[in-house]
C-alpha positions in Angstrom: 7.6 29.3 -4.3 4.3 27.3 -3.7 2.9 25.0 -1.2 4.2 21.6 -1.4 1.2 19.3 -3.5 0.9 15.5 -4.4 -0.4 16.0 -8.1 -2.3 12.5 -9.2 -2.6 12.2 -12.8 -6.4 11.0 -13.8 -5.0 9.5 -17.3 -2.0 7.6 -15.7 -4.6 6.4 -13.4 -6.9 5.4 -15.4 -4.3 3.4 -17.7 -3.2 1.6 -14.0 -7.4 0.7 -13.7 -7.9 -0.5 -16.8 -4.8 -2.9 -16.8 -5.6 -4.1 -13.6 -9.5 -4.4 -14.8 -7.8 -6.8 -18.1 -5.9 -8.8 -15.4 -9.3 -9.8 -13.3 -11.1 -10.3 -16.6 -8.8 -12.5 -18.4 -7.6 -14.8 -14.9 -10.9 -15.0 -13.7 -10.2 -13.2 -10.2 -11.2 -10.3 -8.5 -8.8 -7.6 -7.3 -9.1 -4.9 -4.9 -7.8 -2.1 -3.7 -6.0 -2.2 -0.1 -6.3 1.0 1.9 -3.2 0.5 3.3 -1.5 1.9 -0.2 -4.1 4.0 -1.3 -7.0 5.7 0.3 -8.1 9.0 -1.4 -11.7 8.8 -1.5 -12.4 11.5 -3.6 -11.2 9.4 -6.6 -13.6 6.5 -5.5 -15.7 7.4 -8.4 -13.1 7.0 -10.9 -12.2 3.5 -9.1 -15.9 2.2 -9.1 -15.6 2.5 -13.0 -13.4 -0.5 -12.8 -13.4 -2.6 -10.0 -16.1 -3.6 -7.3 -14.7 -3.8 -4.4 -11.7 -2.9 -1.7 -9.6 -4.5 1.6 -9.6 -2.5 4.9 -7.8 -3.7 8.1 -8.9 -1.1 10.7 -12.5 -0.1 12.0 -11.7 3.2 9.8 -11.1 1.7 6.9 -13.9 -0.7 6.9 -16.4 2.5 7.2 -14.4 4.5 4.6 -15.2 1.3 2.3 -18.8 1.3 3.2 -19.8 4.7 3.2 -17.2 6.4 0.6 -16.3 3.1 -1.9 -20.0 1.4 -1.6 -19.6 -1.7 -0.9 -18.5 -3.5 2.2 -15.2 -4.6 2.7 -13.1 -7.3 2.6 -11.4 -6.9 6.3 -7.9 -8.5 7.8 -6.0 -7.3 11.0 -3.9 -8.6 13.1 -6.3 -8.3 16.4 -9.3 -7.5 16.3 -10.8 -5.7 19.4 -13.9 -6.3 21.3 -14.8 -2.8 21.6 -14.6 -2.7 17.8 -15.1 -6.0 16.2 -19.0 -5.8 16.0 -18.7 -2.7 14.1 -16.1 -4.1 11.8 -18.3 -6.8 10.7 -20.7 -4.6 9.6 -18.9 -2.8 7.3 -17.6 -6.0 5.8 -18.4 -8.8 3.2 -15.4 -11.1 4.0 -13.4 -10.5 7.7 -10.3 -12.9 7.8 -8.7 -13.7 11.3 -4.9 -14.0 12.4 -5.2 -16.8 14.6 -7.4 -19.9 15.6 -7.7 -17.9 19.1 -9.5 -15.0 17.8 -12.0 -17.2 15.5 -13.0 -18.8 18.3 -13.9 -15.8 20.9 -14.9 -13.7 17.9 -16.5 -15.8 15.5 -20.2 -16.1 17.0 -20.5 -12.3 17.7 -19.0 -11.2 14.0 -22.1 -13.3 12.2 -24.5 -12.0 15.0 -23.4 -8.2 13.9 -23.5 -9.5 10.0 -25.4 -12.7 9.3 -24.4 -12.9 5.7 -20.5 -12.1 6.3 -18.1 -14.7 5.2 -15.1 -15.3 7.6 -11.3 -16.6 6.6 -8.5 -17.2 8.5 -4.9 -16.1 7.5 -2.5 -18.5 6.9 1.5 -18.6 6.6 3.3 -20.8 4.1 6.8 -19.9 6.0 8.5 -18.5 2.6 8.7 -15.0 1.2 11.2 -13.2 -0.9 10.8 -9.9 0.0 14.5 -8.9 1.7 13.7 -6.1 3.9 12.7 -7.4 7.0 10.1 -4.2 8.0 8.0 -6.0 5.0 8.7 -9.1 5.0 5.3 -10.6 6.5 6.5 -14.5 6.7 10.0 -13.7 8.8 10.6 -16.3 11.4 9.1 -14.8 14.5 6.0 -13.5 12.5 2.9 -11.9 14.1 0.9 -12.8 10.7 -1.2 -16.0 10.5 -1.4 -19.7 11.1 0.8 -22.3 9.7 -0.3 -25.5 8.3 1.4 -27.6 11.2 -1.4 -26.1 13.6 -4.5 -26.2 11.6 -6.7 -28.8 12.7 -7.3 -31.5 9.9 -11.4 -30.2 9.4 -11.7 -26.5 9.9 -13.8 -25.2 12.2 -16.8 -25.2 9.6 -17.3 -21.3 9.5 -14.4 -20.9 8.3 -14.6 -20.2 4.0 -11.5 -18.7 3.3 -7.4 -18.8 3.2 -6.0 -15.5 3.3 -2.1 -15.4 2.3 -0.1 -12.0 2.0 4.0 -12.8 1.3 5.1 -10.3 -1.4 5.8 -6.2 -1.9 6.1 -4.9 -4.9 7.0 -8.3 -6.2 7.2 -9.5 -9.7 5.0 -12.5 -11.0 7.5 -14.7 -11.4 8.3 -14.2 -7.1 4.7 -15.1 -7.0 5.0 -18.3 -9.3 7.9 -19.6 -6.7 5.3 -18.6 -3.5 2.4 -20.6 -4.8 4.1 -23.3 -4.6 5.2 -22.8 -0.9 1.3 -22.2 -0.7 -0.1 -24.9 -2.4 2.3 -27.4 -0.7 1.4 -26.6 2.7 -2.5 -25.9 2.7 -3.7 -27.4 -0.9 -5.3 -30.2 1.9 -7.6 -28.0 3.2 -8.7 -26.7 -0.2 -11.9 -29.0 -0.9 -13.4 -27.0 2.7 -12.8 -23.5 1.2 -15.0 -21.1 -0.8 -12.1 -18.7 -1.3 -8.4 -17.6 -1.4 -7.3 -14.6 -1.3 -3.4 -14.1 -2.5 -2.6 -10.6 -0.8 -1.2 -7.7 -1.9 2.6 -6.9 -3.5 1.5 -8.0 -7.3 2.9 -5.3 -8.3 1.5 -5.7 -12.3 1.2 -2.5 -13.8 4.9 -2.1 -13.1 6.8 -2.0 -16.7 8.7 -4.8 -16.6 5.9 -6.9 -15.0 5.0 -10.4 -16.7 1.3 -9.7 -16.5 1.0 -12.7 -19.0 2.9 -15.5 -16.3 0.4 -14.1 -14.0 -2.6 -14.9 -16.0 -1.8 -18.1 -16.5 -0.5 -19.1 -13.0 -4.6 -17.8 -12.2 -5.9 -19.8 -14.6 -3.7 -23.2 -13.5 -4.9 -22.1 -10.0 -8.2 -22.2 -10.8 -8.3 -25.3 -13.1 -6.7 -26.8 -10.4 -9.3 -26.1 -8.0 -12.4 -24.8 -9.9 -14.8 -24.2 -6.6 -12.5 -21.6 -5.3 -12.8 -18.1 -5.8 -9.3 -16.2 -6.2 -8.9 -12.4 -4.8 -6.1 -10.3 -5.5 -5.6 -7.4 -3.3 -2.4 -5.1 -4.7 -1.9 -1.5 -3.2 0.6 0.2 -5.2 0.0 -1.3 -8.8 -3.4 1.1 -8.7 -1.4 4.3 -7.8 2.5 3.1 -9.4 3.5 5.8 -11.1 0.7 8.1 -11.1 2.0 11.5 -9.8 4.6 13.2 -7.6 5.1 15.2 -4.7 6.1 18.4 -5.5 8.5 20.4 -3.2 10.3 23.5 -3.0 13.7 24.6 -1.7 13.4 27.1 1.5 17.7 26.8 2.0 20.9 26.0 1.4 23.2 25.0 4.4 26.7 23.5 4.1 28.5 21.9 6.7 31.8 19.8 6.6 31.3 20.3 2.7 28.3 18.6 2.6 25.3 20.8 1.1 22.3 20.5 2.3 18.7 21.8 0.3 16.0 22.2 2.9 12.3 21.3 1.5 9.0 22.8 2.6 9.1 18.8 3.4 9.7 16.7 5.3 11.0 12.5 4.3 9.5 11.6 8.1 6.3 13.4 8.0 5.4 13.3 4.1 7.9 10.6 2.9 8.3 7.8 5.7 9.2 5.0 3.2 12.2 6.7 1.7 13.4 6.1 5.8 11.9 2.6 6.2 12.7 0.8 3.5 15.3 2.5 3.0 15.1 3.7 -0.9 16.0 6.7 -2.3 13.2 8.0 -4.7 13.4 9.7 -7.9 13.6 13.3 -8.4 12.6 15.1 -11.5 15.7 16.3 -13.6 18.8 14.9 -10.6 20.8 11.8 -10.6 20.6 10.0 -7.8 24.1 9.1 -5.6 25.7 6.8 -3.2 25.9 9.2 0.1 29.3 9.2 0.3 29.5 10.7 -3.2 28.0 14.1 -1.4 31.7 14.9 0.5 33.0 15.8 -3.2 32.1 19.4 -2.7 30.9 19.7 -6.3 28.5 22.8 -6.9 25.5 20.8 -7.9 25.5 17.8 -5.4 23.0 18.4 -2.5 21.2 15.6 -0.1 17.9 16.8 0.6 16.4 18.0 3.8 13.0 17.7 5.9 12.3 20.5 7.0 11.2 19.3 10.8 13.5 19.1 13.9 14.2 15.2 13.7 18.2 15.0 12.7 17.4 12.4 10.3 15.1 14.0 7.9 17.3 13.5 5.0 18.2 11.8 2.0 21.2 11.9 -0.5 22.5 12.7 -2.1 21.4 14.1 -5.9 23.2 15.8 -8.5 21.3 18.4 -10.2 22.1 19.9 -13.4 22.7 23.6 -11.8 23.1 24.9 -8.8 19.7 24.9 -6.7 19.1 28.3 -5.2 16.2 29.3 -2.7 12.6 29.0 -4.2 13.5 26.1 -6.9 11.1 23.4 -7.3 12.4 19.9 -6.6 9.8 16.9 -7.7 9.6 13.6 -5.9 8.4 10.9 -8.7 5.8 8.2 -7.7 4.3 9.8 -4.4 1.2 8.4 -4.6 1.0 5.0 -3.3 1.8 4.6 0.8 3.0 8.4 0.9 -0.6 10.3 0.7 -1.9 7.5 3.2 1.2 7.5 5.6 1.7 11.1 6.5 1.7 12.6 9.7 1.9 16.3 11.2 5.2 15.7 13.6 6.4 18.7 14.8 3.3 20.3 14.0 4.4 19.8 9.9 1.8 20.7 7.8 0.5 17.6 5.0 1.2 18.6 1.5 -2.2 19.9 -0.5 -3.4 16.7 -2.7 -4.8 17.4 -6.5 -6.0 15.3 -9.1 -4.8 16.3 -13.2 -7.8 15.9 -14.6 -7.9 14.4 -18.0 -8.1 18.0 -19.2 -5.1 19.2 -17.7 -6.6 21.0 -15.0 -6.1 20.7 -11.3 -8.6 20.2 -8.9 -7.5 20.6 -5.2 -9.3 17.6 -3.5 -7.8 18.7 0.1 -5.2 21.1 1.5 -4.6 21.1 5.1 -4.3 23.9 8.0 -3.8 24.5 11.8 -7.0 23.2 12.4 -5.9 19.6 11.5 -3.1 19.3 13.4 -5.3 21.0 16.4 -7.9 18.3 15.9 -5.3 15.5 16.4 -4.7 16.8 19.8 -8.1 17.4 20.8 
């Protein structure tokens, strides 16, 4: 039995990069990495080989951009604070604000801190197909941005840029249908921009992605409106499909015929998508089943178990192709994205170690975690 490990394949990487780097070439647009999805810094250097630069919305993130990415970064959140907001600017090239409200106290001291910084403003187009509501960013009721009924008809003049997030893990022709909603409602205000910025959720270096619709909706964008500057900003189309999580079985427990595998982890410390969504991931070598299918009692069905104290902390069910038995290795597919960035040590549950597969098959451990990082959290 060994620890549980993401593993983060360089090559699958690196074929990710390098459609992602074709994409920006041939549309004539930047994209950039968002933290949010993806934040191991120790592949930095791999990144740097094909883009320039990254999105942060947190003080943290700004400085991880700065110091560990080198460059500053592009910087949204929904409230900025004034204990923080000075700092933020300096680690940034472009901060974009939620409201008018913010813009207005914040403005002034943001290019005090960074006279060079260039300053958007998010904006909702009311429309977004994405169907769970925990993503959905343009849900009536939403916290995110300013629609076009309450911008004033000449923007405050330092404002340069539109920011507009409404997709996850969407397909280009969900974004074909949402530029429309966008261009509808704030093309007016175009002729006072510099840039737009489209979000994240373009999820192209998914298989069945048209990455060819989405080059040409950025080239009509553009030929449309030449003076603006288009930036993408996708999270899990750099890390889709680059490695797994790989987990091990510690026990077997039954209970009104329901087996039960218990993991050396856990779905709400390592895993809190799977729960949030909700979405059942993809183990190596099982078949994935409605739950109810788990009251069969056949001998290789088994939901899987976290293994901390919250009653939850399961999924199912899978069938396997034997029976699983204590120290058996069960591989979570596509761990990479939001996973490494949105664990936690609840319960005092230990991170999975994180490697990268070099290009030469070996494995180098980038970080593996102990009591002294779940101490520090309480310190």
């Amino acid at each position: 039995m060994d620890i549980p490990i993401y593993i983060l394949e360089e090559r699958k990487l690196r074929e990710n990069l390098r459609l992602i780097q074709s994409v920006a070439q041939e549309a004539g647009v930047e994209v950039i990495l968002a933290f949010k999805a993806f934040a191991l810094w120790k592949t930095f250097p791999i990144f740097r080989e094909y883009i320039t630069a990254t999105t942060a919305s947190s003080l943290a993130e700004a400085r991880l951009a700065l110091e560990e990415f080198g460059a500053p970064a592009h910087t949204f959140s929904p409230a900025y604070t004034d204990y923080e907001v000075d700092e933020i600017a300096r680690c940034s090239s472009h901060i974009t604000f939620n409201s008018l409200s913010q813009y207005e106290r914040m403005a002034d001291r943001v290019v005090t801190a960074n006279p060079g910084i260039s300053i958007g403003l998010r904006v909702n187009p009311q429309y977004s197909e994405v169907g769970t509501a925990l993503y959905n960013p343009c849900a009536p009721g939403t916290r995110f941005g300013v629609t076009d009924k309450k911008l004033p008809q000449r923007l405050p003049s330092g404002i340069e840029g539109f920011h507009c997030h409404c997709h996850c893990e969407s397909g280009s022709d969900v974004f074909e249908r949402t530029l429309q909603h966008i261009e509808g409602h704030f093309a007016p205000w175009f002729p006072q921009l510099k840039w737009v910025n489209f979000g994240g959720g373009h999820l192209m270096t998914r298989k069945d992605y048209d990455v060819t619709r989405l080059i040409n909706l950025m080239k009509g964008f553009r030929k449309r409106y030449p003076w603006l500057k288009v930036i993408l900003e996708p999270g899990s189309a750099f890390a889709w499909q680059t490695g797994c999580l790989r987990a091990s079985v510690v026990d077997i427990v039954e209970d009104e015929g329901i087996k039960t595998a218990i993991l050396n982890v856990s779905f709400t410390c390592h895993m809190p998508d799977c729960l949030e969504m909700p979405y059942q991931p993809e183990v190596r070598g099982a078949e994935a089943l409605p739950l109810q299918e788990a009251d069969k009692g056949e001998p290789c069905v088994y939901r899987l178990g976290g293994n901390s104290c919250l009653a939850g902390d399961f999924m199912g069910s899978w069938r396997f192709p034997q029976p699983l038995k204590i120290g058996d290795d069960v591989i979570f597919e596509d761990m990479l994205h939001y996973t490494t960035v949105k664990t936690n040590m609840f319960n005092g549950i230990s991170h999975p170690a994180i490697a990268l597969r070099r290009l030469d098959g070996s494995l180098q451990m980038l970080r593996d975690y102990s009591y002294q990082d779940y101490k520090a959290r309480m310190d």
